[in-house]
C-alpha positions in Angstrom: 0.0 0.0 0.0 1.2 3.4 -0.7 2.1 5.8 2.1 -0.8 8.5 1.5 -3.4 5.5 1.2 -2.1 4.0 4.2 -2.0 7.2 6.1 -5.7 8.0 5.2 -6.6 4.4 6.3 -4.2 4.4 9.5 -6.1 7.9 10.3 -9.6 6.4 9.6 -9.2 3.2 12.2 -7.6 5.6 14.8 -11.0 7.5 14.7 -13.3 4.1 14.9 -10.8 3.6 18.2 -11.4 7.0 19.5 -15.4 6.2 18.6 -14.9 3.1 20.4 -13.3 5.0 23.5 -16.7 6.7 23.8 -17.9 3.4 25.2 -15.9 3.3 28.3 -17.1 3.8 31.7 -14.1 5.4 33.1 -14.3 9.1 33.8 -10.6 9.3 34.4 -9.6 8.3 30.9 -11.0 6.7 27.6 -9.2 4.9 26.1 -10.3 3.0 22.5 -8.4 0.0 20.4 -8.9 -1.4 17.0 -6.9 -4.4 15.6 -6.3 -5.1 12.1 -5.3 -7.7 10.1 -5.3 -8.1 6.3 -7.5 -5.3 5.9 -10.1 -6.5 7.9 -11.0 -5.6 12.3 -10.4 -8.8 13.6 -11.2 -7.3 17.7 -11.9 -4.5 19.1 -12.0 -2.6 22.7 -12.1 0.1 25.3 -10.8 0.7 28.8 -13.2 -1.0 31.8 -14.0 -3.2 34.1 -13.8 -7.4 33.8 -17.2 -9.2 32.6 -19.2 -9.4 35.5 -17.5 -6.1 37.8 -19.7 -3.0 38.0 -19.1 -0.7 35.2 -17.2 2.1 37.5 -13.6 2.2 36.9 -12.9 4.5 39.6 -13.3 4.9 43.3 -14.8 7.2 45.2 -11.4 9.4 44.9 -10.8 8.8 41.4 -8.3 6.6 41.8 -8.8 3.5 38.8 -9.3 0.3 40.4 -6.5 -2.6 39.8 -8.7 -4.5 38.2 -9.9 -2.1 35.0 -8.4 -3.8 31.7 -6.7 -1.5 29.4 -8.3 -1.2 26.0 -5.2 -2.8 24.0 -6.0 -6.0 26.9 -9.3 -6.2 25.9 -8.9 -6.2 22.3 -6.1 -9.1 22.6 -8.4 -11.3 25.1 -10.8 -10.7 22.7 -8.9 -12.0 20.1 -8.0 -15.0 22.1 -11.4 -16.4 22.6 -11.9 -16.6 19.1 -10.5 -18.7 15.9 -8.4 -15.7 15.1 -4.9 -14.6 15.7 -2.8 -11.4 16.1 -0.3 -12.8 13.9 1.2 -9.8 12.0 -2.0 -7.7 12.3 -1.9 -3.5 13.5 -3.2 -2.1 16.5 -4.7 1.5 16.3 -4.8 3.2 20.1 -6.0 6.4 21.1 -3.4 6.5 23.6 0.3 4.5 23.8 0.4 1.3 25.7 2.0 1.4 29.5 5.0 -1.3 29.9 2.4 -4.1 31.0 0.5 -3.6 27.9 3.5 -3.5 26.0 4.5 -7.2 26.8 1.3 -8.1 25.6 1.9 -6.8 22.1 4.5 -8.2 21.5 3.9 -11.4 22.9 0.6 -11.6 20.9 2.2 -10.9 17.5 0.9 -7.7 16.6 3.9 -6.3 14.4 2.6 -2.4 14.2 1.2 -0.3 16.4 -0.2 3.2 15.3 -1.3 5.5 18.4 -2.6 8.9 18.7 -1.7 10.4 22.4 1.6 9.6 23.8 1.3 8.1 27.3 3.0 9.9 30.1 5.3 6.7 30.8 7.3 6.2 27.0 8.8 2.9 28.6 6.1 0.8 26.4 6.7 2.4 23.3 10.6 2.3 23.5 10.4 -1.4 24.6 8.3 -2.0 21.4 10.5 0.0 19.3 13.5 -1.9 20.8 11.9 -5.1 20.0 11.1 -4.1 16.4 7.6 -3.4 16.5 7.1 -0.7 13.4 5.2 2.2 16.0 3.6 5.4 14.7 2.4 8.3 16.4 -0.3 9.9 14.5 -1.4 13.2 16.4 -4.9 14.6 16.3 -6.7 12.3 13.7 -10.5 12.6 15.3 -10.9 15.8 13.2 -10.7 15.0 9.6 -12.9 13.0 7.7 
């Protein structure tokens, strides 16, 4: 694919994650993910609580609970249960993966990652980068259509 056709797609699935953000229950921070592979979603998901928890991500001092999955998690648990892989697919994030996140990127296969927002801990992204994941920061994609 050519880079301006790939940048208009890599722009239009970073604003189906940030729609996908909209669905999260945490006031603290949405967070939306979209996975990719050979053109098609294979997963999807949003910051929140496990199956079963109470939707409310944060306590009564807006601190987030241990427990809340990050939307990248999500996405690849999602993955998981099905017949599908991450094998060489993209993952589109509003916002850059923490360290613990990270792991699971690169342990799942995913071989690029294309974010939005950078996280205020870089660690994931330079551990990514370091083990050869292709990572693109796209800023500000929500507004063009």
């Amino acid at each position: 694919m050519n880079t301006s056709k790939q940048l208009r797609y890599d722009k239009a699935y970073l604003r189906m994650a940030n729609t996908w953000s909209h669905l999260s229950h945490c006031k603290r921070k949405k967070v939306g993910a979209i996975i990719v592979k050979e053109d098609m979603i294979i997963s999807d998901g949003y910051n929140g609580t496990p199956a079963g928890f109470d939707n409310c991500c944060e306590d009564d001092d807006g601190i987030t609970h241990w427990y809340v999955l990050h939307a990248e998690a999500n996405a690849i648990l999602k993955v998981a249960r099905s017949t599908n892989n991450c094998k060489d697919a993209t993952l589109y994030l509003t916002l850059s993966p923490c360290k613990d996140c990270s792991k699971l990127i690169l342990q799942a296969g995913i071989k690029r990652l294309v974010y939005s927002v950078l996280y205020k801990d870089k660690e994931g992204i330079l551990f990514l980068k370091e083990a050869g994941i292709d990572v693109v920061q796209i800023e500000n994609p929500f507004n063009e259509a």
